[in-house]
N, C-alpha and C positions, 0 to 999 in steps of 0.2 A: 504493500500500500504506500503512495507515496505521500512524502511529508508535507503538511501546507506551508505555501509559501512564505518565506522569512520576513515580518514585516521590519518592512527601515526605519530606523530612529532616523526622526529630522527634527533637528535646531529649530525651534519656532522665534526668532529672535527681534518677532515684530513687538510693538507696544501692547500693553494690555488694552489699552483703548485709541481708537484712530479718531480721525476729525470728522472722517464720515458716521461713527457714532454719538459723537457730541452735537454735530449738527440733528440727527435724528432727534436726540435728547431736547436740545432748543423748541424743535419744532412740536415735539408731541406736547410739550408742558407753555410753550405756547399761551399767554392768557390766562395759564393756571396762578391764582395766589399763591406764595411763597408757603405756606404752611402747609399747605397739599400739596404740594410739591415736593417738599421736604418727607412727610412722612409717606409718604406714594414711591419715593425714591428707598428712603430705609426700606420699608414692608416688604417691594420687592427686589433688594437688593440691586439696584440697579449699577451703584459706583462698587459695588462689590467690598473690600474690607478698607473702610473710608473713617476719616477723624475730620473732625474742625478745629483748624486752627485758628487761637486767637492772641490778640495783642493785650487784651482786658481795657481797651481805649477807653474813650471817651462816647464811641456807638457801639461797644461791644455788646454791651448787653442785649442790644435788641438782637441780633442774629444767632446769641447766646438763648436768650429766651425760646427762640423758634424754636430752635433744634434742642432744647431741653423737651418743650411740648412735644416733638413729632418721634422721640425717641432718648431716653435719660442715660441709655447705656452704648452712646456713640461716646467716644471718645475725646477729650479736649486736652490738647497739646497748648501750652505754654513754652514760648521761647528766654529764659532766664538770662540775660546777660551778663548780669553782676552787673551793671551800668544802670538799675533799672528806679526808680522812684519808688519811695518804701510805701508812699500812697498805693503805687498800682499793687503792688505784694499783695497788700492788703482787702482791696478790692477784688483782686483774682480770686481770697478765700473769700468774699462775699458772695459773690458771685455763686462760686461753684454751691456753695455750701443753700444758699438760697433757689437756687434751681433742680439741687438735688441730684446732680451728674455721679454716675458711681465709676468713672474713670476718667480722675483726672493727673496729665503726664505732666511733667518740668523737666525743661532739656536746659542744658548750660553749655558753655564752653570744655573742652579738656584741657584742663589745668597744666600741662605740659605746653602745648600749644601757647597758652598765654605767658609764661614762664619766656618763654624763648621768643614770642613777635611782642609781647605788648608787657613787660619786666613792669614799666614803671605806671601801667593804667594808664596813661594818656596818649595811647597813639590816635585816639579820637581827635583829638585835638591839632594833628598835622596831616595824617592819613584816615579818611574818615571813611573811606571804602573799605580800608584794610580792615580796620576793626571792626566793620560790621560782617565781615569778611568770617572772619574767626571767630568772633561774639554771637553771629546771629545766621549766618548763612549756610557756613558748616553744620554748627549744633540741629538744625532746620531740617538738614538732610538726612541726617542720625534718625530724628526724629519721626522721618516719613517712611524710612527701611520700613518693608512689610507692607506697605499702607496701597493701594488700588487708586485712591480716591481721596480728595481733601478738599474742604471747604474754607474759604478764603470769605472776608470780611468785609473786600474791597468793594467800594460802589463809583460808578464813572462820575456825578460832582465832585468827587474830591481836591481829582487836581485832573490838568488836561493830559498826563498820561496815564490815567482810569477811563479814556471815556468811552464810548460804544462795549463796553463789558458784554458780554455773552452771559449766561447762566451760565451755558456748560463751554468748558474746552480742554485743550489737552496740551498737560507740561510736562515734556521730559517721560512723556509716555503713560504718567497720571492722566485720571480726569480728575480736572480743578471745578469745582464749583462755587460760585458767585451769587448767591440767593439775593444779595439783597444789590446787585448790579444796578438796575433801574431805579433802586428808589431815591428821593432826594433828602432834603434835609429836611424838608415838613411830615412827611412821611415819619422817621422817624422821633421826631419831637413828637408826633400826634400819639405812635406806638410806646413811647416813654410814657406821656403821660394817662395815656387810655389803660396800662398796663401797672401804670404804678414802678417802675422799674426804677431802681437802686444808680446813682449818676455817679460818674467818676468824682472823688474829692477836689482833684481839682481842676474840672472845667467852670467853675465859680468862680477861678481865679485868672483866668486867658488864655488856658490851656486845651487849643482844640484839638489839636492829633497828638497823643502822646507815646516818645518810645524813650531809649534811654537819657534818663535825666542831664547829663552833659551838652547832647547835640537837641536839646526839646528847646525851645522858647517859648511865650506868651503871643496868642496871634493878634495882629490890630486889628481894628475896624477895615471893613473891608477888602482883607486879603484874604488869599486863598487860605482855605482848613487848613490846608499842610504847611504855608509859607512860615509857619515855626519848628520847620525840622530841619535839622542843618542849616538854620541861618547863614549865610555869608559862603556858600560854597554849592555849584553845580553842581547839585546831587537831590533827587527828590524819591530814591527810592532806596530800601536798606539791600536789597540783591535779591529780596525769597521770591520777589513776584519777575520771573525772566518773560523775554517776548514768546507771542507762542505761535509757530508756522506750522502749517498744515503738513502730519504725516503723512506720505504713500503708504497704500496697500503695500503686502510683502511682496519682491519678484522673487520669484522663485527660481530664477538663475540666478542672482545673489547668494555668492559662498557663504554666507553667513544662514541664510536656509537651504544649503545644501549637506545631504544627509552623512550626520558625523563619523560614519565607517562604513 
């Protein structure tokens, strides 16, 4: 009798999600509110094993809030810098502890790493890339190991390179998600207030985007939310959110899916 044919191992070394499912994504949810969307996406697993990350900002809570409602045992990554205002510490345990999340992570720097690029804690202060680099970029990445899918905070007013946000897209082979992409700032004042939600300590004080306490400023009257982040230096982004271009399908005459013996 003879033996059935040998099946071939092949490399599958495309992304776990392309842009042609992100686009499908956009389109089915479509119109849909933010909170059926959200737990329509948990129930049937759609980003597959997905966290939301957050900054504990100053709007955190509202996209904190959602995704506590639509599911309490998604996971919430915090990016610890050591750089960070002992207000936000604080507020990240309010937060969790009042929405009732039963996984919450804190990622930091590796202390070797800081040892050897940043000895004296202020390379923020001439290299402002680099420390975010090491403080916030790196640890970020640590953080996503494992992860399918992750939820992002970011909304297009922010600043003009947020704007035409997607719900869905795709980074580095994730799918990133944007719930709260479209909405503006009335939007979420309305959701603060309709909700009762817990505000950062100190956005009372001029503080509208907050990340680490050195490069954070107080914003004026009529600047942009973000124009108090790295005051006085070309930079409006700390590096987690990269540009995102459209995957190809796999070709399957690419050595890289071509079958490994």
């Amino acid at each position: 009798m003879a033996e059935p044919a040998r099946q071939i191992d092949v490399i599958d070394a495309r992304p776990a999600f392309t842009q042609a499912e992100a686009d499908a994504l956009n389109a089915r949810f479509e119109g849909v509110d933010t909170l059926t969307m959200l737990k329509t996406v948990f129930a049937e697993k759609l980003a597959g094993n997905v966290a939301v990350v957050s900054s504990f900002g100053t709007e955190s809570a509202v996209l904190l809030d959602l995704v506590a409602k639509a599911d309490k045992n998604v996971p919430v990554i915090f990016v610890d810098t050591l750089k960070m205002f002992a207000e936000t510490l604080n507020y990240r345990d309010t937060l969790i502890a009042s929405f009732g999340f039963t996984d919450s992570r804190t990622v930091a720097p590796i202390a070797d790493v800081i040892a050897k690029k940043d000895e004296t804690g202020l390379r923020w202060s001439y290299d402002p890339d680099g420390c975010c680099e090491i403080r916030k970029v790196e640890p970020m990445k640590r953080a996503k190991d494992g992860l399918d899918a992750w939820i992002s905070g970011r909304k297009a007013f922010q600043s003009v390179t947020r704007q035409n946000l997607p719900r869905f897209e795709v980074e580095d082979g994730r799918l990133k998600l944007n719930p709260l992409g479209d909405w503006n700032k009335a939007d979420l004042e309305a959701y603060f207030d309709r909700e009762n939600l817990p505000r950062h300590p100190l956005e009372a004080q001029g503080y509208l985007s907050i990340g680490c306490e050195p490069c954070t400023s107080k914003v004026k009257a009529g600047e942009d939310p973000r124009a108090g982040r790295w005051r006085g230096w070309d930079k409006v982004e700390c590096g987690i959110h990269s540009p995102v271009t459209p995957i190809p399908a796999a070709d399957p005459e690419d050595p890289a899916n071509l079958p490994a013996f």
